[in-house]
C-alpha positions as CSV (number, residue, x, y, z in Angstrom):
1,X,55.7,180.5,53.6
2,X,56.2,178.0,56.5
3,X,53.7,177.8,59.5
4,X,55.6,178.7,62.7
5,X,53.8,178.8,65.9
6,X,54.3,181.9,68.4
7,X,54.5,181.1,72.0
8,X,52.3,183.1,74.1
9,X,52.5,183.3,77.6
10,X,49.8,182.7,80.1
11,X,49.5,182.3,83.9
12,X,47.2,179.5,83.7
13,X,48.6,175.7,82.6
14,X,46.5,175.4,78.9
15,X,44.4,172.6,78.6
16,X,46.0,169.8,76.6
17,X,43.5,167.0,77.2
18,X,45.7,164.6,75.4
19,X,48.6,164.9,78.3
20,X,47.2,166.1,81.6
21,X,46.9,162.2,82.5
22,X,50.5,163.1,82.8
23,X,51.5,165.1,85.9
24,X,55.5,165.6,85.0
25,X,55.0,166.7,81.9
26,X,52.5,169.1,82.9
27,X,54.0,170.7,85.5
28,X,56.8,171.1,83.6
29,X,54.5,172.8,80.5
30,X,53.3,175.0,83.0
31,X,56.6,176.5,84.1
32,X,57.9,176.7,80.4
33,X,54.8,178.6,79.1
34,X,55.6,181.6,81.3
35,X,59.1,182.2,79.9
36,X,58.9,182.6,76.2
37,X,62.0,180.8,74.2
38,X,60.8,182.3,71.1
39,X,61.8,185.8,72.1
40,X,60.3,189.0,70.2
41,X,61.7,189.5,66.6
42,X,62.7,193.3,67.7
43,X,65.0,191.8,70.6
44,X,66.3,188.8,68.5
45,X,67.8,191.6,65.5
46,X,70.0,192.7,68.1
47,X,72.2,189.9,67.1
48,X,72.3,189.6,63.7
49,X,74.4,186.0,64.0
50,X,71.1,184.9,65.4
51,X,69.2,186.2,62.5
52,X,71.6,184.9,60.0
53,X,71.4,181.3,61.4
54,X,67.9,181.3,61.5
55,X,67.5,182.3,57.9
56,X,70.6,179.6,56.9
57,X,69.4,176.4,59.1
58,X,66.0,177.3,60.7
59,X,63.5,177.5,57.6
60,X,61.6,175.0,56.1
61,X,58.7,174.7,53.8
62,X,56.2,172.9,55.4
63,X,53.2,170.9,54.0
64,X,49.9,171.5,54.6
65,X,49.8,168.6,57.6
66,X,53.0,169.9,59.0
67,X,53.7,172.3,61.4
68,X,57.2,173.8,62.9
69,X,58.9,176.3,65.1
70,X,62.2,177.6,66.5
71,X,63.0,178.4,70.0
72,X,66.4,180.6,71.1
73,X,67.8,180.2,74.3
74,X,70.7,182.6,75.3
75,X,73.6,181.0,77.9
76,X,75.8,182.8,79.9
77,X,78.9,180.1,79.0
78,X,81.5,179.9,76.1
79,X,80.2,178.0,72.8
80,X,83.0,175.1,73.1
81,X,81.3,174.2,76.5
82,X,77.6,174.7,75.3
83,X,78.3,172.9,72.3
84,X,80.9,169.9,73.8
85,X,77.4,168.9,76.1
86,X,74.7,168.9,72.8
87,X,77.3,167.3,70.3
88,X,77.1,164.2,72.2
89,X,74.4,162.2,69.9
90,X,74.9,159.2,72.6
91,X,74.4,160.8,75.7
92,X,71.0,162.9,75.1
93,X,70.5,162.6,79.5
94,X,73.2,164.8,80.2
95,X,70.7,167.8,79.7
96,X,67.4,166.7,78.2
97,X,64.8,166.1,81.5
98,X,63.0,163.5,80.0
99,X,65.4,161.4,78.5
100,X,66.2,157.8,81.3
101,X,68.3,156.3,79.2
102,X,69.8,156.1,75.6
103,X,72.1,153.2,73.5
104,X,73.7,153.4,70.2
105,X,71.7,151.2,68.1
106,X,74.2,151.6,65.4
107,X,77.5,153.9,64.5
108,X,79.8,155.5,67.0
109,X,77.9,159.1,67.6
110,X,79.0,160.5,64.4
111,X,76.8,161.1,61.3
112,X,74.5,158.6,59.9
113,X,74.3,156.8,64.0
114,X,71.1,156.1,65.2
115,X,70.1,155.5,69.1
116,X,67.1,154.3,70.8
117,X,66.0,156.8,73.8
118,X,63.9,155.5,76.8
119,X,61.9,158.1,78.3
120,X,60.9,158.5,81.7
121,X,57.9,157.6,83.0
122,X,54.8,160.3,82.8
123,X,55.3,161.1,78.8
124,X,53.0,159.7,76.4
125,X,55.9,157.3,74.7
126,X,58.2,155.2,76.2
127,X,60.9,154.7,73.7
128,X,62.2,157.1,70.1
129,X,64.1,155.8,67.8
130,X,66.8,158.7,66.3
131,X,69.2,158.9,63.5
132,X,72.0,161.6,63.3
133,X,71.6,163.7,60.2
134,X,74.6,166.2,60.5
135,X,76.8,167.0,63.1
136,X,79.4,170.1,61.9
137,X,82.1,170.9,64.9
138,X,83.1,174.0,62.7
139,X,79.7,175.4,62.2
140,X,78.4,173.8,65.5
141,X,75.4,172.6,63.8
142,X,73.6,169.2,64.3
143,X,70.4,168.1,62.6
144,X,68.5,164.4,64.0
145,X,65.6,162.9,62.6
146,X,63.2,160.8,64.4
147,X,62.7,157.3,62.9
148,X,60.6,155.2,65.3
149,X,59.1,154.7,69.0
150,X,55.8,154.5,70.4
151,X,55.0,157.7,70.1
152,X,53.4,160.2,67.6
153,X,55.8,162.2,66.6
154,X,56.0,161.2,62.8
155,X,58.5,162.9,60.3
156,X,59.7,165.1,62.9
157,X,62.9,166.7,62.3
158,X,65.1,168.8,64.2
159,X,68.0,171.6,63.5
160,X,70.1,172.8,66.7
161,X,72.8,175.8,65.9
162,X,75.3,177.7,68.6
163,X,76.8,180.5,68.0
164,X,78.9,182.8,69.9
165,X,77.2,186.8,70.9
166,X,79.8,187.8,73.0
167,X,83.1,186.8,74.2
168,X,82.3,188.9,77.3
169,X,80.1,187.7,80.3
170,X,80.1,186.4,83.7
171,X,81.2,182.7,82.8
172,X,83.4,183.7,80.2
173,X,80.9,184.4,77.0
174,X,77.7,184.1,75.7
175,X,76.0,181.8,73.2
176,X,73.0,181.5,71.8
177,X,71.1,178.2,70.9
178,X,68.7,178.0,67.8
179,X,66.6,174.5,67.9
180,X,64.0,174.1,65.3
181,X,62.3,171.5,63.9
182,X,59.7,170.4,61.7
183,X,56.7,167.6,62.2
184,X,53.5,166.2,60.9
185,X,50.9,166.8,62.7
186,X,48.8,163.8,64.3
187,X,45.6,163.3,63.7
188,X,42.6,164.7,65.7
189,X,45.5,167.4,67.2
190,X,45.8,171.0,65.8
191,X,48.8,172.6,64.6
192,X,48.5,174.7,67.6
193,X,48.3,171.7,70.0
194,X,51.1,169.8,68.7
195,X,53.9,172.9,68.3
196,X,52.9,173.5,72.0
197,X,53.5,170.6,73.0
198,X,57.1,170.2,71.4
199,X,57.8,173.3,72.2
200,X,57.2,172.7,75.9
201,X,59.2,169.6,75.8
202,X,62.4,171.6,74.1
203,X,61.4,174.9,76.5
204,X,62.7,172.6,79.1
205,X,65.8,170.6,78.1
206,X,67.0,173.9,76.3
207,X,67.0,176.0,80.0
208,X,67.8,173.0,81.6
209,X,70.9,173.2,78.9
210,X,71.5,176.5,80.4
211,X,71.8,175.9,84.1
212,X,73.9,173.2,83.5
213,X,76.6,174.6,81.3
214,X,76.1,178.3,83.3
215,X,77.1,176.0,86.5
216,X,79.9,174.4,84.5
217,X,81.0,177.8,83.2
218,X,81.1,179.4,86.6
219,X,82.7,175.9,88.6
220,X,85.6,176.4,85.8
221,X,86.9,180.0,86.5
């Protein structure tokens, strides 16, 4: 069975003594932990689309120095919006916080492309080297690896999926993001340490996702 770590929430920032040197990321961590993006399994089988992506795209067998989990954002916008802003391999910044700058290293944005991201200032990296893995219009699902940068993130892989819950809502529809993924974990950090930490960093883009394409949505009516 795969190890998946379950966000708790606290009112006090945790105590990640490898990143309070940096205040952005922190502050950030601390909003994020008191909103849970892995919501409880009893709400998430209200939608069993969610349930059946999970199980189809979102599991993994991990080894014994890997760890993974999957977060689920629900947006109040139609999927071809959501999905037209996340599909774009070469332009990360339009949603992810701590993503400066990004350049196609090699290929067009389409499968088998790989881009070099420059973070901002206040992360532990400054630079991540990705490849494109899969990137299905039909099924809306797009899969990166990460193959280089200064940081420590080895092996890490990541599965985003959309899918539509409703064709009802104030913007026009619902959809629901899955993100995943799957990394080995550094050494002299916990399994515990290192899932919070990515799942602080993709707590952010993904709401960040949300206000975005919910603004969109609404600007669009």
């Amino acid at each position: 069975m795969p190890w998946i770590f379950q966000t708790t929430i606290s009112p006090h920032p945790p105590d990640f003594p490898q990143y309070t040197n940096h205040l952005p990321l922190y502050i950030c961590m601390y909003t994020v932990i008191q909103i849970p993006y892995n919501r409880p399994s009893k709400e998430l089988q209200r939608h069993p689309k969610t349930e059946a992506m999970k199980n189809q795209y979102h599991t993994s067998q991990l080894s014994s120095n890997q760890c993974g989990s999957s977060l689920v954002q629900t947006i109040d916008a139609p999927l071809p919006l959501v999905w037209s802003i996340i599909r774009r391999f070469d332009n990360p910044q339009a949603y992810k916080l701590f993503v400066k700058s990004c350049k196609l290293r090699s290929g067009n944005g389409g499968i088998g492309s790989v881009r070099e991201v420059m973070v901002v200032s206040g992360l532990p990296a400054a630079t991540s080297t990705e490849r494109l893995d899969e990137l299905d219009d039909e099924c809306h699902v797009m899969m990166i690896s990460i193959i280089g940068g200064d940081h420590r993130l080895v092996n890490y892989r990541s599965t985003t999926t959309l899918h539509e819950i409703s064709e009802e809502g104030t913007n026009g529809g619902k959809t629901e993001v899955v993100e995943s993924y799957v990394v080995d974990v550094p050494a002299g950090n916990s399994k515990e340490d290192t899932c919070c930490f990515a799942n602080m960093i993709i707590g952010c883009n993904l709401r960040s996702l949300a206000r975005i394409t919910e603004k969109m949505a609404k600007f669009h009516l």
